[in-house]
VOFI-861615 format. One line per 2 residues: for each residue x, y, z of C-alpha. Coordinates in Angstrom, 2 decimals, decimal comma. Example, Ala and Ser with C-alpha at 12.3 -4.5 7.8 and 13.67 -1.06 7.14 Angstrom:
12,30 -4,50 7,80  13,67 -1,06 7,14;
END
This chain:
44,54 -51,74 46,94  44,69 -50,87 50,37;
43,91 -54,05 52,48  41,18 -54,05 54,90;
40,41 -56,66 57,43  36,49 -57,47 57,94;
37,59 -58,55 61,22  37,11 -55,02 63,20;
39,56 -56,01 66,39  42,50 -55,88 63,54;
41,59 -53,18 61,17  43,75 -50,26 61,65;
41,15 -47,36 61,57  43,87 -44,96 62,12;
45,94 -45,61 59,48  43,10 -46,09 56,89;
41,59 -43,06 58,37  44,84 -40,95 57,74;
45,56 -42,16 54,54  41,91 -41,23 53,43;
42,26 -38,01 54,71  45,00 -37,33 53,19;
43,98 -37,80 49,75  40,83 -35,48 50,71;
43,25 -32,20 51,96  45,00 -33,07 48,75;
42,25 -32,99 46,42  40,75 -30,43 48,62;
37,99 -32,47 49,15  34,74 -31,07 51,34;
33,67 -34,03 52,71  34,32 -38,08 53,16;
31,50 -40,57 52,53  31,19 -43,81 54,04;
28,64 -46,56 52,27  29,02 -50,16 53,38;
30,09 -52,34 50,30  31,49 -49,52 48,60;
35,18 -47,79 48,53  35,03 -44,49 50,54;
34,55 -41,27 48,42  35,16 -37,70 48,07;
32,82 -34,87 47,46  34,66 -32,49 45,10;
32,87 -29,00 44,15  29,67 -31,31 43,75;
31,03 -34,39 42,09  31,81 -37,50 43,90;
34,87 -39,28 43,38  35,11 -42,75 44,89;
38,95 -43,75 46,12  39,15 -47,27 44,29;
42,37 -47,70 45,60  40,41 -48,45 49,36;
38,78 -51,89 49,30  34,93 -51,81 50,06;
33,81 -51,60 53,86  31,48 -53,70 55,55;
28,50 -52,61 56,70  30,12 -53,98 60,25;
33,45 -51,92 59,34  31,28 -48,94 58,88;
29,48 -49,24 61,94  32,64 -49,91 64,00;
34,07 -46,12 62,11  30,70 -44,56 63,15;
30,93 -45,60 66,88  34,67 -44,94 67,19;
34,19 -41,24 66,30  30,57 -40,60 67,53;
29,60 -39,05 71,20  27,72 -41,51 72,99;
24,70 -38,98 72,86  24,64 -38,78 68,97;
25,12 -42,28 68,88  21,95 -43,09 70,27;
20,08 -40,78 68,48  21,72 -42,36 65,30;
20,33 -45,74 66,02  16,84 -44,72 67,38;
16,24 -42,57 63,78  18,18 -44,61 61,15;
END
């Protein structure tokens, strides 16, 4: 399992981010999904496959992903909407 911290200030997005991406150029993957409480997964052709190696994010880990990769513009859109 890769370890995840639910304390945001000490999660290492980049690293987790990396390592998930490169399992996705590997498996050629078309896209990353991010659900809170569940292990990040892949969209292959059109099946998913979920990377149970990746501990579950929080809904606050998720959020804190989001914002770190968002513009500021979409970001507010985001939260109006959703």
């Amino acid at each position: 399992m890769v370890e995840g911290s639910e304390n945001e200030t000490n999660f290492d997005w980049v690293s987790h981010m990396h390592g998930i991406m490169d399992i996705a150029i590997k498996d050629s993957a078309s896209d990353i999904h991010f659900k809170a409480n569940e292990p990040p997964a892949l969209r292959l052709d059109s099946d998913m496959k979920r990377l149970t190696e990746y501990n579950p994010l929080s809904g606050e880990q998720v959020n804190a992903l989001i914002n770190s990769v968002m513009p500021a513009n979409h970001r507010e859109t985001f939260e109006k909407e959703f």
